[in-house]
C-alpha positions as MATLAB code, in Angstrom:
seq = 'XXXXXXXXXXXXXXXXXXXXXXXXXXXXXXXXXXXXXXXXXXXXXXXXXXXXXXXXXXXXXXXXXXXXXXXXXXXXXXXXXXXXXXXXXXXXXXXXXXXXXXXXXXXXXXXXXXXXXXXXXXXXXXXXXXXXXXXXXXXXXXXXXXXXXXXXXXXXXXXXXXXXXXXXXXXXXXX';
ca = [
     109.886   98.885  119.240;
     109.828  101.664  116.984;
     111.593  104.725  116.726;
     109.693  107.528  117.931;
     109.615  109.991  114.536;
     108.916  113.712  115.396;
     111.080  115.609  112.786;
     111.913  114.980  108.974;
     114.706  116.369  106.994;
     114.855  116.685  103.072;
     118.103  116.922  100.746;
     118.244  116.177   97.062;
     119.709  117.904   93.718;
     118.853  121.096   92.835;
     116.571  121.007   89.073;
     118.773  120.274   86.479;
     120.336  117.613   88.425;
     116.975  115.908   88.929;
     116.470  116.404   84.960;
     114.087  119.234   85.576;
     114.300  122.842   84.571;
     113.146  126.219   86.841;
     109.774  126.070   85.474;
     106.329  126.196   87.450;
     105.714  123.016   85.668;
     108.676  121.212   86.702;
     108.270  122.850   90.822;
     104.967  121.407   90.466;
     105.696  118.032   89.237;
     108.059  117.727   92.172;
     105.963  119.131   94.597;
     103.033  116.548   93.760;
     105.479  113.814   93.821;
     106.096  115.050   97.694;
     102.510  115.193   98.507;
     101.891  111.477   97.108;
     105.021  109.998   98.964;
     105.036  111.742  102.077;
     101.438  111.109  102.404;
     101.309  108.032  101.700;
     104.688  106.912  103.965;
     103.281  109.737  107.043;
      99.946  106.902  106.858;
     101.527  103.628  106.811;
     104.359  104.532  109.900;
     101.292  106.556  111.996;
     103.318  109.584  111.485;
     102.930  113.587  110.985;
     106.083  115.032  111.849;
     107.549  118.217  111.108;
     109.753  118.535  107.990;
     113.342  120.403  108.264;
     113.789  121.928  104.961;
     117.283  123.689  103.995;
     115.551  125.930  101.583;
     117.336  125.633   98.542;
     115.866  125.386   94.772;
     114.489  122.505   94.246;
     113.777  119.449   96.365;
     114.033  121.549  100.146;
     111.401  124.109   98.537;
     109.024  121.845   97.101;
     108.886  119.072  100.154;
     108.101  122.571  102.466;
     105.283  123.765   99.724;
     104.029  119.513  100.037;
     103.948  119.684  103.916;
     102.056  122.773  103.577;
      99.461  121.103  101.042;
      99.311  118.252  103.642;
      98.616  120.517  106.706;
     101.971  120.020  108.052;
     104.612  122.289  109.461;
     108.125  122.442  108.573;
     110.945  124.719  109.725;
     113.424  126.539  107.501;
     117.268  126.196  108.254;
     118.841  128.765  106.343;
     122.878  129.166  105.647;
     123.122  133.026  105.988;
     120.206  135.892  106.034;
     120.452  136.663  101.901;
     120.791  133.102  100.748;
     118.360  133.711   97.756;
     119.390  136.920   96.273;
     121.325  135.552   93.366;
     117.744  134.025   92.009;
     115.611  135.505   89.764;
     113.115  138.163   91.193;
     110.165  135.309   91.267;
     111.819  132.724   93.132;
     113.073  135.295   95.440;
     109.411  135.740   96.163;
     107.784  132.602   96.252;
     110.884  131.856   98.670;
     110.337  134.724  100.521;
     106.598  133.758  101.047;
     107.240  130.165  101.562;
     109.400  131.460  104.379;
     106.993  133.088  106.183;
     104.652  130.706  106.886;
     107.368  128.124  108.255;
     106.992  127.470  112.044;
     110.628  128.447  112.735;
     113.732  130.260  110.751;
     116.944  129.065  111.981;
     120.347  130.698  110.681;
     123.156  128.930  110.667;
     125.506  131.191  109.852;
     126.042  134.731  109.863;
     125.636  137.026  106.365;
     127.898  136.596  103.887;
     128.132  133.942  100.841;
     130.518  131.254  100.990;
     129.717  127.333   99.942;
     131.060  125.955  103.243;
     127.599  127.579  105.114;
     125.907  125.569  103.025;
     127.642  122.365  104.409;
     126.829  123.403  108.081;
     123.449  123.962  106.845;
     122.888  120.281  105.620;
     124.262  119.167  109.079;
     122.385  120.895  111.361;
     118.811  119.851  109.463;
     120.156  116.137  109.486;
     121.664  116.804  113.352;
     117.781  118.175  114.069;
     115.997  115.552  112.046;
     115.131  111.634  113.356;
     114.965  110.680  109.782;
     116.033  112.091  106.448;
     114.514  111.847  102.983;
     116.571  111.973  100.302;
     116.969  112.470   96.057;
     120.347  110.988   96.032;
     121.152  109.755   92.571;
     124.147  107.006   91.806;
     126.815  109.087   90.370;
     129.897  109.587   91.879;
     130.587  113.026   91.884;
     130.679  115.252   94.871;
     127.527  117.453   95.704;
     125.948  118.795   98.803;
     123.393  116.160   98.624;
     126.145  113.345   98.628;
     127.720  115.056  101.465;
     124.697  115.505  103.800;
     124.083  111.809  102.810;
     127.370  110.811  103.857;
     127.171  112.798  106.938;
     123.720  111.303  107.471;
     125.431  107.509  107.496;
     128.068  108.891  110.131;
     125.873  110.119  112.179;
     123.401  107.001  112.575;
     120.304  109.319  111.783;
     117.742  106.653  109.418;
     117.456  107.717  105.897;
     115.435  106.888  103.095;
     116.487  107.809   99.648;
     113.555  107.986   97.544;
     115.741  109.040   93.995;
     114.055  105.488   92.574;
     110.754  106.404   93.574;
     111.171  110.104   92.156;
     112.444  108.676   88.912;
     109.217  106.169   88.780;
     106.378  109.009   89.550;
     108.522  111.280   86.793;
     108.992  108.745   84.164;
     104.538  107.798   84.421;
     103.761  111.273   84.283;
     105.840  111.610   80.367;
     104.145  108.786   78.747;
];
């Protein structure tokens, strides 16, 4: 018997980790990988659920921009109202109209920048999602992806880290 799947969450490295810069080009590659995997994964398990995103640069933006494309809904869980304001103008407003369309904002925290919000953030997306998609790579080092991974594990929610995949789809689209 299957587990029932009704809500996906999304972590991975923001740009440079994922040997990307802040370019359109780079949001875009990214964003089509999304569409290709999650479509093709949402098929073969029977599945359309909605996608938790944490919002941040990166992989959290571009999975919610992919659900969109695929006529999904996600929800945004956000660490503190003002989040975005140390990005450039742009991103402020593609995130800010990204934002409006999701089904539901959630804040986890009240105003006020500090990097442990974004911790709580990661949890409560993996502590609202029945399965979590990740771009984990294999180094060691700490980063809020490795700890919402880790925290994923103790928690018993499935995961599926799709860094090989990424790396794949990235590596074609060079050559």
């Amino acid at each position: 018997m299957s587990m029932r799947i009704e809500k996906v969450g999304i972590s991975g490295h923001r740009p440079l980790r994922l040997l990307l810069d802040y370019s359109e080009e780079s949001e875009i590659l990214l964003r089509n990988f999304f569409i290709q995997y999650f479509d093709k994964y949402f098929e073969k398990h029977g599945i359309a659920p909605i996608l938790n995103s944490g919002f941040a640069q990166g992989a959290d933006i571009q999975a919610a921009y992919a659900f969109m494309e695929l006529g999904l809904e996600y929800d945004a869980y956000l660490p503190f109202n003002g989040m975005e304001l140390k990005w450039p103008t742009n991103a402020q407003k593609k995130w800010r109209d990204l934002l409006d369309m999701a089904r539901n904002v959630y804040y986890i925290c009240d105003g006020g920048y500090a990097s442990w919000k974004f911790l709580r953030r990661d949890e409560a997306v993996v502590n609202n999602s029945d399965l979590m998609f990740f771009l984990l790579d294999d180094k060691p080092e700490k980063s809020g992806t490795r700890h919402t991974y880790e925290y994923t594990v103790k928690q018993g929610i499935k995961l599926e880290n799709i860094f090989e995949e990424w790396e794949n789809y990235k590596n074609q689209r060079k050559t």
